[in-house]
PATOR-367873 format. One line per 2 residues: their letters; for each residue x, y, z of N, C-alpha, C, O. Coordinates in Angstrom, 3 decimals. Example, Ala and Ser with C-alpha at 12.3 -4.5 7.8 and 13.67 -1.06 7.14 Angstrom:
// residues 2
AS = 13.190:-5.690:7.800:12.300:-4.500:7.800:13.200:-3.300:7.800:14.236:-3.319:8.465  12.850:-2.250:7.080:13.670:-1.060:7.140:12.900:0.030:7.870:13.409:1.138:8.039
END
This chain:
// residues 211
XX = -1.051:59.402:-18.028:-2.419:58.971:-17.766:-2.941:59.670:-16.528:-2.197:59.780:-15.554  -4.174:60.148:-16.505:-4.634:60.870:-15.838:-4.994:59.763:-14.560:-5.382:58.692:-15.027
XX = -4.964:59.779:-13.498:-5.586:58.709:-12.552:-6.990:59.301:-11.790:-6.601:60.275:-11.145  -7.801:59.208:-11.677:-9.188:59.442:-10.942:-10.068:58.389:-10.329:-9.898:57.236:-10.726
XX = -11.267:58.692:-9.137:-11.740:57.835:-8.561:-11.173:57.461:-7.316:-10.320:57.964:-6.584  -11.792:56.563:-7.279:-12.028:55.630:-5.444:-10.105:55.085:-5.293:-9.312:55.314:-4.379
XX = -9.861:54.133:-6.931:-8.885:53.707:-7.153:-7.890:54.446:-6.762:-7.117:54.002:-5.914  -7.663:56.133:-7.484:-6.253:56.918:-7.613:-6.366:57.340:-5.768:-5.439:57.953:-5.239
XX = -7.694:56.882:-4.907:-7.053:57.722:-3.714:-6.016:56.496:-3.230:-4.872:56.772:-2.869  -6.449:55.300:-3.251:-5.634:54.214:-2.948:-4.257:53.822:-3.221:-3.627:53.028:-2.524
XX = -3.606:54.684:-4.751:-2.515:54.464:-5.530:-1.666:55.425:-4.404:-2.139:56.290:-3.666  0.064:54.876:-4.552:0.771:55.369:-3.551:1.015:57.299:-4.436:0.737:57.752:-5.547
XX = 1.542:57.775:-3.399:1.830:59.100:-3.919:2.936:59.155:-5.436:4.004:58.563:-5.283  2.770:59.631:-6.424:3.818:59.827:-7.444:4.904:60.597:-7.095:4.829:61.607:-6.395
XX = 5.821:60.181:-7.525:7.478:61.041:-6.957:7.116:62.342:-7.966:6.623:62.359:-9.094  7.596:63.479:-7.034:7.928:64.724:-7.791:8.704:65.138:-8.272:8.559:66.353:-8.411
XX = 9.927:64.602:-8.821:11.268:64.480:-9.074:11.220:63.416:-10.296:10.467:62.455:-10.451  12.102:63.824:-10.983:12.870:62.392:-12.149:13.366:62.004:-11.916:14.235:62.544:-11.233
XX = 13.441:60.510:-12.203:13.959:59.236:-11.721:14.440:58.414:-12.663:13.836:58.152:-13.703  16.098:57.745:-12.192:16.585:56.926:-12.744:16.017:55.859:-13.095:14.850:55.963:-12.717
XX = 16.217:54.565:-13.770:15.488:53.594:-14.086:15.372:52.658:-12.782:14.435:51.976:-12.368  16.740:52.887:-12.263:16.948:51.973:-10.902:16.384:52.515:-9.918:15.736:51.838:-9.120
XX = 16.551:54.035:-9.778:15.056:54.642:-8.884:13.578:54.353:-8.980:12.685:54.490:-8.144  13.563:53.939:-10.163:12.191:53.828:-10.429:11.688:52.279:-9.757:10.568:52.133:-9.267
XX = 12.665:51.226:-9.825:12.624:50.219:-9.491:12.639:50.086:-7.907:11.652:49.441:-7.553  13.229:50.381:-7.112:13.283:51.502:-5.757:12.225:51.389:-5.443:11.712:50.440:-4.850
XX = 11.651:52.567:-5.881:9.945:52.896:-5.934:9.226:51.913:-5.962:8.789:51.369:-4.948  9.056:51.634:-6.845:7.612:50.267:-7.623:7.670:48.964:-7.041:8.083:47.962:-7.625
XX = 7.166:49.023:-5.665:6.888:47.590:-5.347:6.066:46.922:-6.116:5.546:47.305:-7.164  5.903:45.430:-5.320:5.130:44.516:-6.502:3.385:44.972:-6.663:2.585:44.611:-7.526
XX = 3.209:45.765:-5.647:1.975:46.055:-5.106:1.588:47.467:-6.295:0.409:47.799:-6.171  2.153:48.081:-7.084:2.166:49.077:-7.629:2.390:49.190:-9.180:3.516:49.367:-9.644
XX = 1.672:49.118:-9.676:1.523:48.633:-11.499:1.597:50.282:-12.170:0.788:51.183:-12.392  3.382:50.016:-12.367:3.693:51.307:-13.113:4.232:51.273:-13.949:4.649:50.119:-14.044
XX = 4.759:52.192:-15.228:5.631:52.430:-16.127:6.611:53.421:-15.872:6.410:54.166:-14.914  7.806:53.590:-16.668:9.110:54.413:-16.052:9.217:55.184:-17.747:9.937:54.864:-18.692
XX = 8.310:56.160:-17.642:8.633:57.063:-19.332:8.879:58.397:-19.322:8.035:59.263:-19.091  10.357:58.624:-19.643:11.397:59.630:-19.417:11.760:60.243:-18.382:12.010:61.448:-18.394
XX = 11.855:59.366:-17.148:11.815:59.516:-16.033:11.012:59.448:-14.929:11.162:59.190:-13.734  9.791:59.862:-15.929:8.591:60.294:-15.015:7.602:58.797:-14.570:7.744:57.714:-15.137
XX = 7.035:58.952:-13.924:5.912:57.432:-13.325:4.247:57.807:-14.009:3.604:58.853:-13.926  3.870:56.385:-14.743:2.724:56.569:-14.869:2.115:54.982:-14.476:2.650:53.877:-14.570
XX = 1.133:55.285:-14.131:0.475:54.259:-13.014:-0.088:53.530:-14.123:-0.341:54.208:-15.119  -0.361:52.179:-14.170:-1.452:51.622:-15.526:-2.977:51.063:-14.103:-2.869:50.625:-12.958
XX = -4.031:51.337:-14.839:-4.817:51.363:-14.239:-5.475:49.601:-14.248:-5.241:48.755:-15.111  -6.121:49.481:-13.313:-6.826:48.144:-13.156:-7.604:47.932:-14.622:-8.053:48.851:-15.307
XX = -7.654:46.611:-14.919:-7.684:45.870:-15.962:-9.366:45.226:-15.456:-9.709:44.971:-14.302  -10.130:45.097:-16.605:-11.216:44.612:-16.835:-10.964:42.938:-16.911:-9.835:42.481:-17.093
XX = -12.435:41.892:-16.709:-12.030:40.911:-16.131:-12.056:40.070:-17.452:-11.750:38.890:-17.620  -12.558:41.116:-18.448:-12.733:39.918:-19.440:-10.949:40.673:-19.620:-10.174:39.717:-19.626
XX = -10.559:41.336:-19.686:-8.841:41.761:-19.895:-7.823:40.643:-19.210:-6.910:40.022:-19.753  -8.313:40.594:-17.756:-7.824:39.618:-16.866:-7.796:38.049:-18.029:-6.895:37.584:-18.728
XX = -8.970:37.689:-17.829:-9.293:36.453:-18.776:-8.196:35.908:-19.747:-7.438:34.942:-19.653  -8.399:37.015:-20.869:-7.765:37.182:-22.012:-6.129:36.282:-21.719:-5.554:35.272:-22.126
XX = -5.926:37.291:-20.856:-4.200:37.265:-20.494:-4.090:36.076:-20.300:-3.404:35.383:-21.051  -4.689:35.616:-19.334:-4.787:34.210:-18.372:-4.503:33.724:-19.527:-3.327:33.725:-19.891
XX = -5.805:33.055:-20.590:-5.705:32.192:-21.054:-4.318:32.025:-22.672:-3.770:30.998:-23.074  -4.191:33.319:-23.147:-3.267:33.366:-23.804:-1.944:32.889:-23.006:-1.346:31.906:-23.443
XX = -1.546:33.439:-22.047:-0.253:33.226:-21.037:0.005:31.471:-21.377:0.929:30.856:-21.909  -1.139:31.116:-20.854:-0.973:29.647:-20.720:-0.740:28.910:-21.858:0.144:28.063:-21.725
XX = -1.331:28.986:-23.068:-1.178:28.574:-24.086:0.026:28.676:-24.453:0.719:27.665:-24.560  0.566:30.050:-24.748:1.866:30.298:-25.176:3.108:29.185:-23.961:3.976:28.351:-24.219
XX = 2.606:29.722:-22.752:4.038:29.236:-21.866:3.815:27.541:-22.365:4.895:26.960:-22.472  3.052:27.004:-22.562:2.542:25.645:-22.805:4.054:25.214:-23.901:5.054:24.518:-23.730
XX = 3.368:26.310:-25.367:4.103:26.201:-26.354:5.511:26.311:-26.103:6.209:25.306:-25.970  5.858:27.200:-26.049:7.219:27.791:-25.680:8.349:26.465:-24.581:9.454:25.932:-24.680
XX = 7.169:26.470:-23.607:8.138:25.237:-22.695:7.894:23.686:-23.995:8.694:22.973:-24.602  7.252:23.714:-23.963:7.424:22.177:-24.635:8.440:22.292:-26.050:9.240:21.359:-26.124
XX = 8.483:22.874:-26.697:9.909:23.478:-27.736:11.114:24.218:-27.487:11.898:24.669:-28.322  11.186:24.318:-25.683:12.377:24.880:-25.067:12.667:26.003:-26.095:13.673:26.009:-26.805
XX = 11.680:26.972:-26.117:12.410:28.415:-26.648:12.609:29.422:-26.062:13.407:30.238:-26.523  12.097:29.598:-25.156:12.950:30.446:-23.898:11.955:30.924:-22.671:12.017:30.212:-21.669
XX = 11.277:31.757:-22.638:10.514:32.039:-21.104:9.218:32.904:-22.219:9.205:33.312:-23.380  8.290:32.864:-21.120:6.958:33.867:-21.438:6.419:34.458:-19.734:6.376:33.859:-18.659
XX = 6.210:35.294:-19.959:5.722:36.125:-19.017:4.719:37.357:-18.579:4.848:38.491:-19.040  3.567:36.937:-17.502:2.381:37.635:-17.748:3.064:39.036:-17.384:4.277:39.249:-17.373
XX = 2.189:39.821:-17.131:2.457:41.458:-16.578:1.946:40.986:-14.797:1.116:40.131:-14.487  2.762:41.872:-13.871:3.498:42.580:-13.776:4.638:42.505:-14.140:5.357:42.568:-13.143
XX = 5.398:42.369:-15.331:7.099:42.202:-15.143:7.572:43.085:-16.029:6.911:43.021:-17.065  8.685:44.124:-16.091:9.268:45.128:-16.431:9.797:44.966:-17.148:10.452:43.931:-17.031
XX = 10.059:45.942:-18.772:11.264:45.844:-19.937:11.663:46.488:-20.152:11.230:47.050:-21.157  12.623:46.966:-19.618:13.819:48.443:-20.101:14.010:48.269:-21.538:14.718:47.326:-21.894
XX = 13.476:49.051:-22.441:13.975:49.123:-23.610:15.302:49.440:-23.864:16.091:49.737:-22.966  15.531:49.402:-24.805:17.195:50.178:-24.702:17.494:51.662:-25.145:16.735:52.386:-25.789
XX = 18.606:51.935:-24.726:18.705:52.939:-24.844:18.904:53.471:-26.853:19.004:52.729:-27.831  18.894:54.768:-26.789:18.469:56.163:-26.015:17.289:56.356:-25.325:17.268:57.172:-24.403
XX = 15.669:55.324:-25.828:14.753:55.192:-25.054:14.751:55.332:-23.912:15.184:54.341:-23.323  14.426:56.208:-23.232:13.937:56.042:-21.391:12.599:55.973:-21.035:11.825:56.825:-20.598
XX = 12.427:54.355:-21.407:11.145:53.552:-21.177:11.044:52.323:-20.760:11.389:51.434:-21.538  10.605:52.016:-19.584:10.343:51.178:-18.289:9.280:50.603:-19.172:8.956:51.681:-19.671
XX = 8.677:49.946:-19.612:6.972:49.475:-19.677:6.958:48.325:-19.575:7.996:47.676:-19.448  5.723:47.771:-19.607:5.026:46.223:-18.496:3.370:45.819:-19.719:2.165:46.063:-19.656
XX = 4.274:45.124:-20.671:3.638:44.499:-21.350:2.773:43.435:-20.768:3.231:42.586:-20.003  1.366:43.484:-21.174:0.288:42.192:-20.630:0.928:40.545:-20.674:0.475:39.656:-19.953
XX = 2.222:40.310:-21.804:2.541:39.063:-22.203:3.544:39.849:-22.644:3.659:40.890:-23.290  4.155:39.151:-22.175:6.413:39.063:-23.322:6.754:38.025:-23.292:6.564:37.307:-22.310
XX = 7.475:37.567:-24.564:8.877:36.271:-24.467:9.616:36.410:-24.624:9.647:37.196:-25.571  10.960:36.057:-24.181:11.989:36.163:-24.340:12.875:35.058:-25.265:12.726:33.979:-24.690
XX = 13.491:34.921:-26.118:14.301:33.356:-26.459:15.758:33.093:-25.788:16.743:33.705:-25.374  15.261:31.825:-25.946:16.807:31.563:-25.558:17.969:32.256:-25.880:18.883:32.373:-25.064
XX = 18.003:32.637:-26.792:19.080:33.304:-27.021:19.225:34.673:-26.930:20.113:35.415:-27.352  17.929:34.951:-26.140:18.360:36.494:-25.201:18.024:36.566:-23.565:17.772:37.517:-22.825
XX = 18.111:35.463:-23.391:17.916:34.758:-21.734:19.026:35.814:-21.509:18.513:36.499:-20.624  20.120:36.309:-21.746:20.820:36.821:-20.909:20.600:38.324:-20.415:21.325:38.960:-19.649
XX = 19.285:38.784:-21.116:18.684:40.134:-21.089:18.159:40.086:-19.439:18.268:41.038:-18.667  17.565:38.744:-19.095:17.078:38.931:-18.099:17.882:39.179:-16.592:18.973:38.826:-16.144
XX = 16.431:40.189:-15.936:17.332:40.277:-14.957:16.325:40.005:-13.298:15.199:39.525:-13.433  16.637:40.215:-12.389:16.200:39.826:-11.298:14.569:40.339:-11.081:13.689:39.611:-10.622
XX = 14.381:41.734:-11.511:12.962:42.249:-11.646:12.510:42.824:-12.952:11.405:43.365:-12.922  13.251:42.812:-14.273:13.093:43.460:-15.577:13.849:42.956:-16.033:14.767:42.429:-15.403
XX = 13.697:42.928:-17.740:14.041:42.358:-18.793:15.004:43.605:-19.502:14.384:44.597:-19.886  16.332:43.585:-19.666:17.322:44.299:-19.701:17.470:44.726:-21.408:18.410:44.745:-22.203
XX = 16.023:45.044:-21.480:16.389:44.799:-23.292:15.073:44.533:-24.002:14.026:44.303:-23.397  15.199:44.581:-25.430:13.854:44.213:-25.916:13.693:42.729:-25.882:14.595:41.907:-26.042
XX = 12.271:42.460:-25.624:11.814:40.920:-26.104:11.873:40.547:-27.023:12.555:41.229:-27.788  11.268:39.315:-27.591:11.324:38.596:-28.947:9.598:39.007:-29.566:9.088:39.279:-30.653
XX = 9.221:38.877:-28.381:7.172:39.046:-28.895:7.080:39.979:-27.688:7.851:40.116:-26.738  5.640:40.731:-28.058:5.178:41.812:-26.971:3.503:41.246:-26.884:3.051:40.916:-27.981
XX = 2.822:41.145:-26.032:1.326:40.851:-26.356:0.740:42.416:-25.672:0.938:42.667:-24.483  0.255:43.066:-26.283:-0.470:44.168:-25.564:-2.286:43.838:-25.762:-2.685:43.478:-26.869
XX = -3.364:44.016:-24.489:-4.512:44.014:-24.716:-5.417:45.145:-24.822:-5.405:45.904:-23.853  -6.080:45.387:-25.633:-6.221:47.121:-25.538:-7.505:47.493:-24.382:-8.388:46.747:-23.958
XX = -7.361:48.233:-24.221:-8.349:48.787:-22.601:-8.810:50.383:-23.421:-8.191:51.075:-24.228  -10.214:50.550:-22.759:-10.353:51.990:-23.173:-9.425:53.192:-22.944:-9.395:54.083:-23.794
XX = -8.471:53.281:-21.554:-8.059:53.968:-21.562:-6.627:53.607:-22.085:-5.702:54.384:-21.848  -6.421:52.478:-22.774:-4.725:51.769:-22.929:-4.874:52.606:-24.699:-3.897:53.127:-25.235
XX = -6.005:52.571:-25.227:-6.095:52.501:-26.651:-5.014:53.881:-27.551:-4.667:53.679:-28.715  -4.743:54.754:-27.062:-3.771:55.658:-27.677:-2.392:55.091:-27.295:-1.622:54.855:-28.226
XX = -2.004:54.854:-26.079:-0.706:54.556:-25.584:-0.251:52.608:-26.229:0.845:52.065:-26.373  -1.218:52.255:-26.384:-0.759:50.971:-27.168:-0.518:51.013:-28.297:0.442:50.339:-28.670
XX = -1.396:51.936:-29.468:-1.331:51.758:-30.850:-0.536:53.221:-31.013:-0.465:53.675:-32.156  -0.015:53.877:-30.060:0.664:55.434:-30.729:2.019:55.454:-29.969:3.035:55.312:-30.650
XX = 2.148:55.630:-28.514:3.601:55.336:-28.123:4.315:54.075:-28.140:5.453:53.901:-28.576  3.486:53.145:-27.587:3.977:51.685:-27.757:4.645:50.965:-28.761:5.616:50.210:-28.711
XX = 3.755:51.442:-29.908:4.053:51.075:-31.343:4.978:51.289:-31.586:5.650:50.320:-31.938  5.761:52.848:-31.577:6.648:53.278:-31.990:7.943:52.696:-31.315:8.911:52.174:-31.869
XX = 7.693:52.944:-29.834:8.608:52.164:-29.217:8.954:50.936:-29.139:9.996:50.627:-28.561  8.157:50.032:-29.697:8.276:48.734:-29.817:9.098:48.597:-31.212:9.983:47.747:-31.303
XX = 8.840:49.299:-32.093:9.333:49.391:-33.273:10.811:49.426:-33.153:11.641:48.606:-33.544  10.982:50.702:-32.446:12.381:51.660:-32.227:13.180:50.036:-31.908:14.103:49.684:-32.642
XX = 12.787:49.295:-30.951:13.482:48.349:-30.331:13.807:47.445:-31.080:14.763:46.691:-30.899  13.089:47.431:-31.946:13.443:45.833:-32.943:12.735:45.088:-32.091:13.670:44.404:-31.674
XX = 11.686:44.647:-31.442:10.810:43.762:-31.064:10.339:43.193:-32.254:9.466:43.646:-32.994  11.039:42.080:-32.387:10.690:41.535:-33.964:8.581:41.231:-34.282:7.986:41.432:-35.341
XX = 7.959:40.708:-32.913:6.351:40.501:-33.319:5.294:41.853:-31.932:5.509:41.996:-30.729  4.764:42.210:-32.381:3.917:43.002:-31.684:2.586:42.132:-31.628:2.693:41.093:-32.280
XX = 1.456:42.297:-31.052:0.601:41.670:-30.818:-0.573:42.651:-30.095:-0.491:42.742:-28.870  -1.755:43.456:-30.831:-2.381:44.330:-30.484:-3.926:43.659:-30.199:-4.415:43.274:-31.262
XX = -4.689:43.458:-29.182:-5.548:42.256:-29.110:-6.639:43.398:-28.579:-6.132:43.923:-27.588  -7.949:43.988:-28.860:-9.037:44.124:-28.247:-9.974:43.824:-28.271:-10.618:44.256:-29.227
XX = -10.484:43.192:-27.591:-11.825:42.235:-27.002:-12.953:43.001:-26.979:-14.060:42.466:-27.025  -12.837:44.024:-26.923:-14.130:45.398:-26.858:-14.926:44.907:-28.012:-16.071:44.453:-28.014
XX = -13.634:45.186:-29.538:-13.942:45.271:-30.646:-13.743:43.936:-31.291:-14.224:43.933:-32.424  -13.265:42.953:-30.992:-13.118:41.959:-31.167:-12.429:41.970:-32.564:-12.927:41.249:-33.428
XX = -11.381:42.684:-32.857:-10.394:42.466:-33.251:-8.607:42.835:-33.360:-8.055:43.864:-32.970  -7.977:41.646:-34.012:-6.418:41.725:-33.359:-5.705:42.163:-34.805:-6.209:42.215:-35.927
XX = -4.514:42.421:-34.416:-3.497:42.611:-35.323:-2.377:42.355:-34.648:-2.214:42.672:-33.470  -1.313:41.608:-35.547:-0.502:40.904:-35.464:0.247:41.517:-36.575:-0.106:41.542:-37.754
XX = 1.669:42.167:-35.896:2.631:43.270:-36.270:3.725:42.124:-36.479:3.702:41.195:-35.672  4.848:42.112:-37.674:6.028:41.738:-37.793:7.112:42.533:-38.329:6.894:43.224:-39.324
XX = 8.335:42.517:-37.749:9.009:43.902:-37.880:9.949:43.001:-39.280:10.462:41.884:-39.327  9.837:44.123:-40.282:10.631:43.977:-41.498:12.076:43.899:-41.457:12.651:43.957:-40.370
XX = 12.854:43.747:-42.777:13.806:43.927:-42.825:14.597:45.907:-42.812:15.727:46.313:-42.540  13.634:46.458:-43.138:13.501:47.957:-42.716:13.714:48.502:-41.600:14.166:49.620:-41.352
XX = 13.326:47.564:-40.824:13.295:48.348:-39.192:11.427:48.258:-39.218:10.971:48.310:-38.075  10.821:48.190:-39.842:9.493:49.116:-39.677:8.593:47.961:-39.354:8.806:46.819:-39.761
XX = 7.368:48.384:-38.448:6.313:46.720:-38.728:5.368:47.007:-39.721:4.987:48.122:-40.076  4.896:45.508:-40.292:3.854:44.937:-41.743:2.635:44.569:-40.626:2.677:44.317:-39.421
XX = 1.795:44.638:-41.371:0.673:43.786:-40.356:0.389:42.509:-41.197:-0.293:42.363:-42.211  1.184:41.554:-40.404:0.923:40.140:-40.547:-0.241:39.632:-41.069:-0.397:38.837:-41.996
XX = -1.229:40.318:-40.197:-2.718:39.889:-40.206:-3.546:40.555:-39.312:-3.144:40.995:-38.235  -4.491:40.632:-39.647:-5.597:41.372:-38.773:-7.348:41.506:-39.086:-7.767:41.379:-40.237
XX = -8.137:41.734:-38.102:-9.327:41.440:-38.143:-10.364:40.442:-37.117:-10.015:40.206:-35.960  -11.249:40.070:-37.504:-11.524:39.240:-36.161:-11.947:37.566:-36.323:-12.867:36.934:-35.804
XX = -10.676:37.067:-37.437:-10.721:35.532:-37.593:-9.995:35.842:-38.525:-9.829:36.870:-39.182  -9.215:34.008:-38.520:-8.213:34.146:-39.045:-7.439:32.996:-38.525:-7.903:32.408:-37.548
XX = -5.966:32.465:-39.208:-5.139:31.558:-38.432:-3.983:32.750:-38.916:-3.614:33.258:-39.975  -3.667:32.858:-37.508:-2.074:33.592:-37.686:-0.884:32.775:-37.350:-0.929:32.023:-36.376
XX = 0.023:32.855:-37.979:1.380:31.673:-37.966:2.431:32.358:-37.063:2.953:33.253:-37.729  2.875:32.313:-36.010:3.745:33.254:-35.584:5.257:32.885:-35.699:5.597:31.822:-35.179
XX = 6.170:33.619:-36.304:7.763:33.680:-36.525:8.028:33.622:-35.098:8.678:32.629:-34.771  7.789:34.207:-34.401:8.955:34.381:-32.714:8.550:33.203:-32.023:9.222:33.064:-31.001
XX = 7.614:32.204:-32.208:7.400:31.287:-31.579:7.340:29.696:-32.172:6.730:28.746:-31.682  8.162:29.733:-33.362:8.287:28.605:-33.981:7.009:27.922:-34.688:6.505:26.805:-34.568
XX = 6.742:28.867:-35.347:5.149:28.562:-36.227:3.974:28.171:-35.335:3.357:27.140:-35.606  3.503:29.172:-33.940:2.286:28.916:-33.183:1.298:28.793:-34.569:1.449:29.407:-35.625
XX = 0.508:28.055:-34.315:-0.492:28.482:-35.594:-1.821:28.611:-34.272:-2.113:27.641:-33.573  -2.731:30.458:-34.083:-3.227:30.956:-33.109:-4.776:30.929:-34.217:-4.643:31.403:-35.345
XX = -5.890:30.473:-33.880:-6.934:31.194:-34.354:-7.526:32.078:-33.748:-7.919:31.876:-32.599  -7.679:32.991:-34.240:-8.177:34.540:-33.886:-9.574:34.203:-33.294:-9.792:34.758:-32.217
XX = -10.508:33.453:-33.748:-11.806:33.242:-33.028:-11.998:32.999:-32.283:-13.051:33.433:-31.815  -11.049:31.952:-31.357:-10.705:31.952:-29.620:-10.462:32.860:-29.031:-10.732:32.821:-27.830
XX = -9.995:33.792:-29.457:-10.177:35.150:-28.534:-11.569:36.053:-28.303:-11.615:37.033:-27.559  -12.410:35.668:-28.885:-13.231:36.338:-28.670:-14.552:35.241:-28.307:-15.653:35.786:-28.389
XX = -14.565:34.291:-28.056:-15.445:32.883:-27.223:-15.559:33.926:-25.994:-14.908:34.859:-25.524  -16.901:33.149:-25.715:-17.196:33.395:-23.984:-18.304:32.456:-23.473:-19.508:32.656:-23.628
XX = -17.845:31.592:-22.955:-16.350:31.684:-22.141:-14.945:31.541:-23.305:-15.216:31.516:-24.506  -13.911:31.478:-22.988:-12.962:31.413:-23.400:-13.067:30.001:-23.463:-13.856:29.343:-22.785
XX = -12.030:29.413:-24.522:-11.794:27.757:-24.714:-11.275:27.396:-23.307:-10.801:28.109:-22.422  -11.541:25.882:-23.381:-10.740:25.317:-22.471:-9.248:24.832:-22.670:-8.945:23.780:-23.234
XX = -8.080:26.025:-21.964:-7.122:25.908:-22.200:-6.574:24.219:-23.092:-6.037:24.027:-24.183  -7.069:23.195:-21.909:-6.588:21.764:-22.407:-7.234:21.217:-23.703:-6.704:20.358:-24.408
XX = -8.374:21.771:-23.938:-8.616:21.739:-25.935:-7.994:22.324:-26.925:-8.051:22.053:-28.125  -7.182:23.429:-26.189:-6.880:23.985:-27.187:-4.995:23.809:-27.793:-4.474:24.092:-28.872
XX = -4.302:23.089:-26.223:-3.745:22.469:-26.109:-3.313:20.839:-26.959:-2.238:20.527:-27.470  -4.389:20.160:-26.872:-4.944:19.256:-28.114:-4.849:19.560:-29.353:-4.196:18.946:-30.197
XX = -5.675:20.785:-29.556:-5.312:21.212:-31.172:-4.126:21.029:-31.551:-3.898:20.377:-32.569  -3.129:21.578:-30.792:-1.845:22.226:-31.131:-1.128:20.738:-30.637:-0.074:20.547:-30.031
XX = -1.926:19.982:-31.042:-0.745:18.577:-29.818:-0.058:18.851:-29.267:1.012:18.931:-29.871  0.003:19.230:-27.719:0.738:19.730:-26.782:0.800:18.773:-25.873:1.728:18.634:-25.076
X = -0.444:17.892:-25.974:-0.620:17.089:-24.532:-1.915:15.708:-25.325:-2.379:14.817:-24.614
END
């Protein structure tokens, strides 16, 4: 990603050298929103507020879900997922979960492994690297649900990885009830994502009898 503007004079200098994964970690304070792909550093750029929004209110919903059915952790971005190898890819999904039964992936600043779900939000400049490297790499991993959300266009797709290796699109468009496998049948309507304002988390909470 190309960096330009007021922003890239502010971003710290990029290493000129290739870097281990643990170098890379080294590097990337919390203050510094990067990816680690084939060594090299690419900066992800500041996020729009309806992007901000989005996250917020999905985050919450899900961690809502997830904690009240004890299925394992959810987590906004900044937080790191070493794919696995042969991949040498660091990336910092908007939303990940993990299940219980790969709690042991985690680690002190990154997730040692693929997740169970990925939430990516698409941004003008995110839109090739979400639906063209991401994809693939998310694939490669066995990330069993992908989750491709843009608010621009106001519509999502919701990826489930086959018995193939390969992802189906679950569903997609801009309404809809999607049922999600990695989270113990969320049942999500697609038309809340695109409200403005956004629902009020605790209604929507209600729906889902949470509270």
């Amino acid at each position: 990603m190309r960096v330009t503007g007021e922003w890239a004079a502010e971003t710290r200098a990029l290493p000129t050298v290739r870097l281990s994964y643990e170098e890379f970690l080294a590097w990337c304070d919390e203050d510094t929103w990067a990816e680690w792909v084939g060594g090299g550093v690419t900066l992800v750029s500041p996020v729009s507020e309806r992007h901000a929004d989005l996250a917020g209110f999905l985050f919450m919903v899900l961690r809502h879900w997830v904690e009240a059915r004890e299925l394992g952790i959810v987590l906004p971005a900044p937080f790191q997922m070493r794919l696995p190898e042969p991949q040498q890819r660091g990336r910092e999904p908007d939303i990940l979960f993990v299940s219980r039964a790969h709690r042991g992936r985690m680690r002190h600043t990154y997730l040692d492994g693929a997740a169970d779900l990925v939430v990516e939000i698409i941004s003008p400049e995110s839109v090739g690297r979400d639906r063209g490297d991401k994809f693939v790499e998310y694939e490669q991993a066995g990330i069993p649900e992908y989750w491709l959300l843009d608010p621009d266009r106001q519509q999502a797709e919701f990826y489930q990885i086959g018995v193939d290796g390969h992802y189906r699109l679950a569903l997609g468009g801009a309404s809809g009830l999607y049922v999600s496998e990695a989270l113990a049948g969320l049942r999500l309507r697609v038309d809340w994502l695109w409200e403005d304002p956004l629902p009020r988390v605790i209604d929507i909470l209600r729906e889902l009898e949470l509270v």
